[in-house]
C-alpha beads as a LAMMPS data file, in Angstrom:
LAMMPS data file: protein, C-alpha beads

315 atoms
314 bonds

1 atom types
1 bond types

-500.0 500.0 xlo xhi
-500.0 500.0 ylo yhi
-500.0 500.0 zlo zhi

Masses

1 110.0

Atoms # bond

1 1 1 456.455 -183.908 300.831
2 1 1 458.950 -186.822 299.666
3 1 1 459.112 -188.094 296.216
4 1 1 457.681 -190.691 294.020
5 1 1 461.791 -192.571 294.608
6 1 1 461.778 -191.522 298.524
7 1 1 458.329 -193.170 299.082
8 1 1 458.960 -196.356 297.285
9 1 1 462.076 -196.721 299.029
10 1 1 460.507 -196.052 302.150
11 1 1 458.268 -198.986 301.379
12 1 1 460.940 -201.254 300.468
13 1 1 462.504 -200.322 303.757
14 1 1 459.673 -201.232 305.482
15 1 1 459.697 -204.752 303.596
16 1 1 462.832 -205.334 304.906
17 1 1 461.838 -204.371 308.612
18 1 1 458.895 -206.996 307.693
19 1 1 460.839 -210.223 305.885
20 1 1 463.564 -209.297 308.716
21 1 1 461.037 -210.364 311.469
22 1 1 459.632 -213.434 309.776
23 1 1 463.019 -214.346 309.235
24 1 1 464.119 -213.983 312.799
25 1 1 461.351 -216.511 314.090
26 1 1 463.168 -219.722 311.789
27 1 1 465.438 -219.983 314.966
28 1 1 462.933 -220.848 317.710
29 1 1 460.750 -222.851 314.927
30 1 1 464.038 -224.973 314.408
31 1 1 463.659 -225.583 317.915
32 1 1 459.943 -225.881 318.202
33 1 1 460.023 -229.166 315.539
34 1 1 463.323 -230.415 316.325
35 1 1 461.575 -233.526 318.825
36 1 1 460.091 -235.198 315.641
37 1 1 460.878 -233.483 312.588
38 1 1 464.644 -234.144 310.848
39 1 1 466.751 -231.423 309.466
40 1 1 465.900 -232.427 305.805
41 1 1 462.383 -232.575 306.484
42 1 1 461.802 -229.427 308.379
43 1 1 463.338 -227.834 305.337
44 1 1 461.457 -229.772 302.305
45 1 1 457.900 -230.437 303.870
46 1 1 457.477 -226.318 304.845
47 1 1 459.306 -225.743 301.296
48 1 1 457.214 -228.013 299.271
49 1 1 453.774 -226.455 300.744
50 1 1 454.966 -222.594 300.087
51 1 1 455.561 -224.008 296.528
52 1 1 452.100 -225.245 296.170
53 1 1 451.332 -221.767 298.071
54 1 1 453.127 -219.910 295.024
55 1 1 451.671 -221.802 292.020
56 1 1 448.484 -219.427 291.876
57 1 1 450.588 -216.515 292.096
58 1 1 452.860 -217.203 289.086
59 1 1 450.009 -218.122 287.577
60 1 1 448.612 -214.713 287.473
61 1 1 451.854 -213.151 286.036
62 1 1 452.080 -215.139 282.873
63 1 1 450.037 -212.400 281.447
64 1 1 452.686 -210.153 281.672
65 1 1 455.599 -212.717 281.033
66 1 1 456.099 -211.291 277.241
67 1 1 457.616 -207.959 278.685
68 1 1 460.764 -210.172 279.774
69 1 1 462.870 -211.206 277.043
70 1 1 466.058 -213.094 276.927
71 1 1 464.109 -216.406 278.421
72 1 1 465.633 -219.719 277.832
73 1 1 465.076 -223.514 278.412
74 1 1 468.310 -223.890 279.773
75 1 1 467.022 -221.209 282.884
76 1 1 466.362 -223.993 284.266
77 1 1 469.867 -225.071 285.542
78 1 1 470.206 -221.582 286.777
79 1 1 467.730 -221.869 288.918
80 1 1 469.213 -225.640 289.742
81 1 1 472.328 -223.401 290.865
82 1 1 470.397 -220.861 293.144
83 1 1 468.832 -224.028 294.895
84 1 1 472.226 -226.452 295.172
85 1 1 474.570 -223.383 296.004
86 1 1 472.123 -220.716 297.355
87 1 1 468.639 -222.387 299.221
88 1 1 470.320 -225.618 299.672
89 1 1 473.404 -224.921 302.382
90 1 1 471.615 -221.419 302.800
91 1 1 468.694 -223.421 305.011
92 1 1 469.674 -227.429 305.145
93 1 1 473.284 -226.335 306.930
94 1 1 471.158 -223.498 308.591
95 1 1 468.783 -225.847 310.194
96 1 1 471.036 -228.567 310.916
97 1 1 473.592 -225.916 312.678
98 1 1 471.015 -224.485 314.788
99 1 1 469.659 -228.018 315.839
100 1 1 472.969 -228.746 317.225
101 1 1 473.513 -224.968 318.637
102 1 1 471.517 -223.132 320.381
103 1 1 468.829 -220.629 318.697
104 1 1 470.234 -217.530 320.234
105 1 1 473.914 -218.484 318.884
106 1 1 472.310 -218.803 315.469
107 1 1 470.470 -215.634 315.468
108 1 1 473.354 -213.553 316.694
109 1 1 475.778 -215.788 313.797
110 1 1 472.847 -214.434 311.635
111 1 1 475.352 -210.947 310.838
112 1 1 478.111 -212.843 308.977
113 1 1 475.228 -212.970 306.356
114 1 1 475.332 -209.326 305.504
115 1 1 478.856 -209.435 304.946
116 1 1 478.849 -211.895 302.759
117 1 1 476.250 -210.325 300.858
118 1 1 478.352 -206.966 300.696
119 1 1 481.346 -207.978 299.418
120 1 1 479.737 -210.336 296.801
121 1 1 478.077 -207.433 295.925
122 1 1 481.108 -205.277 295.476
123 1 1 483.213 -207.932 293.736
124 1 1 480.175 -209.391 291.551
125 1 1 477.867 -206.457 291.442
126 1 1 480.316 -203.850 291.306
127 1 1 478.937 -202.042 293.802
128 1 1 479.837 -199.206 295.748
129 1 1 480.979 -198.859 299.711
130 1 1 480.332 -195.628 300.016
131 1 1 481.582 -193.851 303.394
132 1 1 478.007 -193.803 305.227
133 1 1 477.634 -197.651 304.025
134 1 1 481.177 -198.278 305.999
135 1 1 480.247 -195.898 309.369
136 1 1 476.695 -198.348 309.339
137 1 1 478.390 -201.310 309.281
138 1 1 480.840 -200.108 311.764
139 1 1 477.509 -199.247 314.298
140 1 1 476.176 -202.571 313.298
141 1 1 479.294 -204.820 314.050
142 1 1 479.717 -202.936 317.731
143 1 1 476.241 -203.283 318.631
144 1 1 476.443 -207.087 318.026
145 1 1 479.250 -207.640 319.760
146 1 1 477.430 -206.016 322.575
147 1 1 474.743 -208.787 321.828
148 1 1 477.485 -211.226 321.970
149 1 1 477.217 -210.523 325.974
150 1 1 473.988 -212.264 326.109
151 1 1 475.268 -215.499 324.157
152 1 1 478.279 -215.946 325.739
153 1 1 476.587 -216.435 329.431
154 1 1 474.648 -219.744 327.848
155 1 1 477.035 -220.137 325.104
156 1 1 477.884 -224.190 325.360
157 1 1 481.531 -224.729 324.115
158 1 1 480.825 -228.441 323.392
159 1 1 482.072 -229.640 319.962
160 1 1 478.600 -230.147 318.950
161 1 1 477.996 -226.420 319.559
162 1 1 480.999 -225.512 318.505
163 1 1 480.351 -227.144 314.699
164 1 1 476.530 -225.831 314.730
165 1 1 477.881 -222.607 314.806
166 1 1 480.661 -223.124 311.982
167 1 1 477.505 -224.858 310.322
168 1 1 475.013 -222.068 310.734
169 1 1 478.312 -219.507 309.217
170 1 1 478.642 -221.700 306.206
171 1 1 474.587 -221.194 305.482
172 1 1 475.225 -217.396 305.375
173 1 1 477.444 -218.077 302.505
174 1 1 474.750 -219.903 300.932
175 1 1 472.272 -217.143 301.911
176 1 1 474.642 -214.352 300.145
177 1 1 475.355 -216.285 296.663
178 1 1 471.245 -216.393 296.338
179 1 1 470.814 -212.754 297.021
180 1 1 473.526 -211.469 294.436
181 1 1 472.571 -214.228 292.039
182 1 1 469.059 -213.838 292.831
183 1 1 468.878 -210.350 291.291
184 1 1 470.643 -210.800 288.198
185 1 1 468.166 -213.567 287.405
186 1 1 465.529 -210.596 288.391
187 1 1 466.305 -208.848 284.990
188 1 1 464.144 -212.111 283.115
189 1 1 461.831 -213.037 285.437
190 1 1 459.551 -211.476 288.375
191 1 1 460.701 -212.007 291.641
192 1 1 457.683 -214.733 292.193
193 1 1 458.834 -216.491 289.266
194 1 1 462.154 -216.611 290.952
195 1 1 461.528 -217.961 293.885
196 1 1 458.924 -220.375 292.546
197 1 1 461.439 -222.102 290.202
198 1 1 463.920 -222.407 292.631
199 1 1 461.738 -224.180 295.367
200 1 1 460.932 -226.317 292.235
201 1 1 464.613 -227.061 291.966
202 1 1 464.678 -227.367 295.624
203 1 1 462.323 -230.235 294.967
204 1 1 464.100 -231.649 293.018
205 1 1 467.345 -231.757 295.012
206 1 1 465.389 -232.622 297.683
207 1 1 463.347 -234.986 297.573
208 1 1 465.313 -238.608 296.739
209 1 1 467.549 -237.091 299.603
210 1 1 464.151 -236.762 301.971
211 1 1 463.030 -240.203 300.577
212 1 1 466.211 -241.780 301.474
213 1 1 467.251 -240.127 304.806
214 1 1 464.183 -239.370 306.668
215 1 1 460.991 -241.085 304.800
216 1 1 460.142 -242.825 307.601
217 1 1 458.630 -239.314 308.980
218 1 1 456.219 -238.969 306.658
219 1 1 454.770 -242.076 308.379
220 1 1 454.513 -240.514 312.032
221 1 1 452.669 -237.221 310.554
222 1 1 449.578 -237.622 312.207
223 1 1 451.388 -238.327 315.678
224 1 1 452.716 -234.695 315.427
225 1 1 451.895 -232.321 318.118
226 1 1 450.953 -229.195 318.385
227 1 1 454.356 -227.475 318.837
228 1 1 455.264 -229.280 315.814
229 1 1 452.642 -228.624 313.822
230 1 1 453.067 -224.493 314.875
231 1 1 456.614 -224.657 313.617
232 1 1 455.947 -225.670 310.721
233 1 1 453.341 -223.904 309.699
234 1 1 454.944 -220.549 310.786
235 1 1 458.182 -221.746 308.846
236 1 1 456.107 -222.352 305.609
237 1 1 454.408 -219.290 305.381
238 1 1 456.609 -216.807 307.181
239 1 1 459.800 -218.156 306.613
240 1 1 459.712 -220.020 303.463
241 1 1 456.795 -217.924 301.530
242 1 1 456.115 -214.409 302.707
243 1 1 459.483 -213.209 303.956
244 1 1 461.323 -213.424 300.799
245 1 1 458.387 -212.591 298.117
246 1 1 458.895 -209.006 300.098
247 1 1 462.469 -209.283 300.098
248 1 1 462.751 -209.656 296.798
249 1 1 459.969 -207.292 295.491
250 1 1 461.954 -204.434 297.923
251 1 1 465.288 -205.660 296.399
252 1 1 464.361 -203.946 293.312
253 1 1 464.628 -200.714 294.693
254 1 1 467.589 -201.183 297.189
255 1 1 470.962 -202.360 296.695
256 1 1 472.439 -205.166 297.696
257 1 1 474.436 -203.591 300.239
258 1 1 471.428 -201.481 301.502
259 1 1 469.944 -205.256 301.856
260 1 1 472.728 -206.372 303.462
261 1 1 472.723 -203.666 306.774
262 1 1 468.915 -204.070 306.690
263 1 1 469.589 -207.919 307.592
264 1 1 471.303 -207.253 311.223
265 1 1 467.507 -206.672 312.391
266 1 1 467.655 -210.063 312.340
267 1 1 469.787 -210.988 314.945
268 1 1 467.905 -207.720 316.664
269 1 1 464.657 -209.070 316.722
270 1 1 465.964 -213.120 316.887
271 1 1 468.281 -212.540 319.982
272 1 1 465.351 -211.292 322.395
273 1 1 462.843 -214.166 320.364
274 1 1 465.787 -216.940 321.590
275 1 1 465.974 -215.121 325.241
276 1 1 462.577 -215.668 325.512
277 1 1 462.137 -219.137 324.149
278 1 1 465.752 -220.589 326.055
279 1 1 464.702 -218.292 329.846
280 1 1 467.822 -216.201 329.900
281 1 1 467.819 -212.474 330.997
282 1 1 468.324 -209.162 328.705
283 1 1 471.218 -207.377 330.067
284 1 1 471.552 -203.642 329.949
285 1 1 474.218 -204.098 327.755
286 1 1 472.569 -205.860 325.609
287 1 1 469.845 -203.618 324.798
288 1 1 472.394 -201.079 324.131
289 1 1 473.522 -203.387 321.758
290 1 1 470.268 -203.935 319.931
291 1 1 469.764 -200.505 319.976
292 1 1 473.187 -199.331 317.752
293 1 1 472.324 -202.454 315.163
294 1 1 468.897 -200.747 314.809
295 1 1 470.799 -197.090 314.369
296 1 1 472.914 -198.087 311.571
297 1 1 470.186 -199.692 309.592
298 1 1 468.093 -196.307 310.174
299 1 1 471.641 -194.135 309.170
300 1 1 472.160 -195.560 305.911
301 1 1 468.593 -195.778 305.163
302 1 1 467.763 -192.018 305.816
303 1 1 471.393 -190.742 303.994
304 1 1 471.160 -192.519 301.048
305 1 1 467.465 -191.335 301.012
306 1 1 468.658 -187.798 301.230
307 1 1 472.122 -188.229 299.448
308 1 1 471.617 -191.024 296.119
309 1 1 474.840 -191.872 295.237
310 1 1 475.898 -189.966 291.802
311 1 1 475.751 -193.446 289.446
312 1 1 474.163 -196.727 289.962
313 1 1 474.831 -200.210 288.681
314 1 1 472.108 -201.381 285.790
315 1 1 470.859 -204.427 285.913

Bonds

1 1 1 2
2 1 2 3
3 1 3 4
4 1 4 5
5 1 5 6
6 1 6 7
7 1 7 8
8 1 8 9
9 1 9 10
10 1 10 11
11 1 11 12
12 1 12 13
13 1 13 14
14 1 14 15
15 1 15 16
16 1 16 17
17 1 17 18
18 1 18 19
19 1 19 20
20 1 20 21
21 1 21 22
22 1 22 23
23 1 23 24
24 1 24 25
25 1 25 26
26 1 26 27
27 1 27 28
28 1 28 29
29 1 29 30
30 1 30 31
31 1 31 32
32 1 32 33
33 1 33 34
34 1 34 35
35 1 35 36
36 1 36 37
37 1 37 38
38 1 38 39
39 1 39 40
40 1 40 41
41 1 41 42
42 1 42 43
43 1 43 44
44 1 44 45
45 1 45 46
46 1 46 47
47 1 47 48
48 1 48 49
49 1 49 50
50 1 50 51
51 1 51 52
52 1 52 53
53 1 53 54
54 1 54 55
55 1 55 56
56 1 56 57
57 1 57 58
58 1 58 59
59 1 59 60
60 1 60 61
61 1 61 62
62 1 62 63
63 1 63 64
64 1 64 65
65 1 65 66
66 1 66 67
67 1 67 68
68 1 68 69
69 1 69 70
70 1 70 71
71 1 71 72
72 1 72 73
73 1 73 74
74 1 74 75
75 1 75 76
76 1 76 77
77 1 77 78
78 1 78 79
79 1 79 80
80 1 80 81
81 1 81 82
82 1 82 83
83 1 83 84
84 1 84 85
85 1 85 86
86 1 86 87
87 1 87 88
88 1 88 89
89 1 89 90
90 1 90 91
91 1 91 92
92 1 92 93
93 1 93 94
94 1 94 95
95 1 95 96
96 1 96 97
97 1 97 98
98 1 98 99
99 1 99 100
100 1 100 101
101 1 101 102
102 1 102 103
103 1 103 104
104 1 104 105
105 1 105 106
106 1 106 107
107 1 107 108
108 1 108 109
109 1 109 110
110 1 110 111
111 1 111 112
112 1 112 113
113 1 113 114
114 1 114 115
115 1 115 116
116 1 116 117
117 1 117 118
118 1 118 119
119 1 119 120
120 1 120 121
121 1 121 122
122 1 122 123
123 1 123 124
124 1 124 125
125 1 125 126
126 1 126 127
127 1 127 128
128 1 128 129
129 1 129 130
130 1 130 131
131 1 131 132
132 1 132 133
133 1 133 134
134 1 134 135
135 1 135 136
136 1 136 137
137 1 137 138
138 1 138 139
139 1 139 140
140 1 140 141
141 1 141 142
142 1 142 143
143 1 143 144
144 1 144 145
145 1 145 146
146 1 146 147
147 1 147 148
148 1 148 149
149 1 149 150
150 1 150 151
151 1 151 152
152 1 152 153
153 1 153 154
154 1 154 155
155 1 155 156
156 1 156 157
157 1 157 158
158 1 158 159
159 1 159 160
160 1 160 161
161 1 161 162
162 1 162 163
163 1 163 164
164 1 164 165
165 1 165 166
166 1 166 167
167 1 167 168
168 1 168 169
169 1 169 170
170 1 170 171
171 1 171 172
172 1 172 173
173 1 173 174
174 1 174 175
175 1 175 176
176 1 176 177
177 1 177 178
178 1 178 179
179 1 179 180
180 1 180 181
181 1 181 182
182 1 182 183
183 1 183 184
184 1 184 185
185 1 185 186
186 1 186 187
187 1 187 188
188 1 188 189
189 1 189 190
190 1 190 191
191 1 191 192
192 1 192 193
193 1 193 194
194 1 194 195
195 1 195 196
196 1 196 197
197 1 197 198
198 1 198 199
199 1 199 200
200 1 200 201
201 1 201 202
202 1 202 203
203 1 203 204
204 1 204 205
205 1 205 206
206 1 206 207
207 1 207 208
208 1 208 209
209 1 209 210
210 1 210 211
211 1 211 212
212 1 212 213
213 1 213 214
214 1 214 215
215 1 215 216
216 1 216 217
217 1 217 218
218 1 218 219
219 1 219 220
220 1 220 221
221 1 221 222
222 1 222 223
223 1 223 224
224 1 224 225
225 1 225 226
226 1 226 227
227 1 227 228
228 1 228 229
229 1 229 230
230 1 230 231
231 1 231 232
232 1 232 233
233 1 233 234
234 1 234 235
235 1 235 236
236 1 236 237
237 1 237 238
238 1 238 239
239 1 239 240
240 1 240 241
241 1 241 242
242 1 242 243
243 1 243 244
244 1 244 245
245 1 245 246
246 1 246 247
247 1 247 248
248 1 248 249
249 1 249 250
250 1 250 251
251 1 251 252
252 1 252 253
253 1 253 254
254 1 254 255
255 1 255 256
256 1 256 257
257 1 257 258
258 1 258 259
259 1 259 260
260 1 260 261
261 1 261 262
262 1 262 263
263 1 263 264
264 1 264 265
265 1 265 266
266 1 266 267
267 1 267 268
268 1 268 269
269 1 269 270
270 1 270 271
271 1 271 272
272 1 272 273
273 1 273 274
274 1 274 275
275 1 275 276
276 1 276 277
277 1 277 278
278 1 278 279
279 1 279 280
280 1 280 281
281 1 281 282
282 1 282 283
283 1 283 284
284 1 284 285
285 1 285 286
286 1 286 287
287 1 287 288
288 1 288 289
289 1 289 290
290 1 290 291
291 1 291 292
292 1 292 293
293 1 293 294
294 1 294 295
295 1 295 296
296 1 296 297
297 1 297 298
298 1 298 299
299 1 299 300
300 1 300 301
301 1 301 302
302 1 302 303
303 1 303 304
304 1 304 305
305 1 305 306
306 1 306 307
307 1 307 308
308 1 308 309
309 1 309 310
310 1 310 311
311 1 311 312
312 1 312 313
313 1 313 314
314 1 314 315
């Protein structure tokens, strides 16, 4: 029978497996609005309703907001920082990259993410890379570049698709600064709080830039189609509202190096997503590839399980 700390880490694995998923379907919704829908928008319009979407929720915890102390005013520009260094390049240069890319090269690009997030975590966090952390990562970098076979045979060299790509790398950097500065801010507020204040700074970023770039869209919303409308819908909930509620809530209980091996499932699950969408064929290869991303995430998930490291970094 596993313990009470092998069970909830269990279910914060199987968060991951979940927010991985939703996160993998952002490329082909990129794709799906791109016709009518501008970079900016297609990041503030999905991000404004999953803040509306959140409101009710945070709502609920101010009951139990007196249990975490240290609270200040000034939060505020922390959560300003998160949004302009963090959710900012994290999805505007993500969306804008993959626009100009293509959504398979942006899923498989996806892996840089993890890195980042691991050696943040070891220089910030402090961290350990412990020698099963290393032999995953090791599985995980192979199997991608067995991936990379698949990419390559559509990959367009254009400059366009060349600076999507450097684009879409740049956004992981964003992506890793939010998950190691995203837990610290966990020690003072829940991990709904979190994320609701930052799409609120995300507003606020956002929206002169929206006004001033791409207000004319908010004109031609009723001429959206259906494709549109399916993108964004599944990037507001999914993407933008369920995905990283779990990631953050199983964040608690993993490190964030643990997080960041977890994350190559999502070049495993967006790769075949963007096969599908763009008509190009799964090679043997491939799958092989897939497969050994999926291994390491399962090796360091059922060792550390079975083999906690001997001390742990407090929040």
């Amino acid at each position: 029978m596993w313990s009470t700390l092998a069970r909830k880490r269990f279910q914060s694995w199987s968060l991951l497996f979940a927010c991985n998923l939703m996160w993998a379907l952002q490329f082909t919704c990129y794709k799906l609005v791109q016709d009518q829908v501008g970079p900016l928008f297609t990041v503030w319009g999905p991000m404004t309703l999953a803040t509306v979407m959140l409101y009710p929720f945070v709502r609920s915890e101010k009951g139990v907001e007196s249990q975490k102390g240290g609270r200040k005013r000034q939060d505020f520009l922390v959560f300003l920082l998160l949004a302009a260094l963090g959710v900012f390049p994290g999805q505007v240069l993500g969306t804008w990259g993959t626009r100009m890319s293509l959504a398979s090269d942006a899923a498989l690009l996806s892996v840089t993410a993890p890195i980042c997030t691991a050696v943040l975590a070891v220089i910030l966090l402090g961290e350990r890379m412990t020698g099963i952390t290393w032999s995953s990562f090791a599985f995980a970098i192979a199997g991608v570049v067995m991936c990379l076979n698949i990419g390559f045979r559509s990959l367009d060299l254009s400059i366009r698709h060349l600076f999507g790509n450097a684009l879409i790398v740049i956004s992981n950097l964003g992506s890793a600064f939010y998950n190691y500065y995203g837990k610290k801010v966990l020690a003072r507020y829940s991990p709904m709080e979190v994320l609701f204040f930052t799409y609120v700074a995300m507003f606020v970023i956002m929206t002169p830039l929206v006004m001033v770039k791409e207000g004319h869209i908010l004109a031609r919303i009723p001429g959206f189609t259906v494709r549109t409308w399916v993108g964004l819908a599944l990037l507001t909930f999914f993407h933008n509202f369920l995905s990283i509620v779990l990631f953050l809530k199983a964040l608690k209980q993993l490190d964030a190096i643990q997080a960041a091996v977890a994350n190559y499932l999502v070049a495993f699950f967006g790769v075949p997503i963007a096969i599908i969408w763009l008509k190009e064929k799964l090679t043997l290869l491939g799958i092989v590839g897939g497969l050994m991303v999926l291994f390491s995430t399962l090796l360091v998930t059922l060792w550390e399980d079975r083999h906690p490291p001997a001390s742990t970094v407090q929040d």
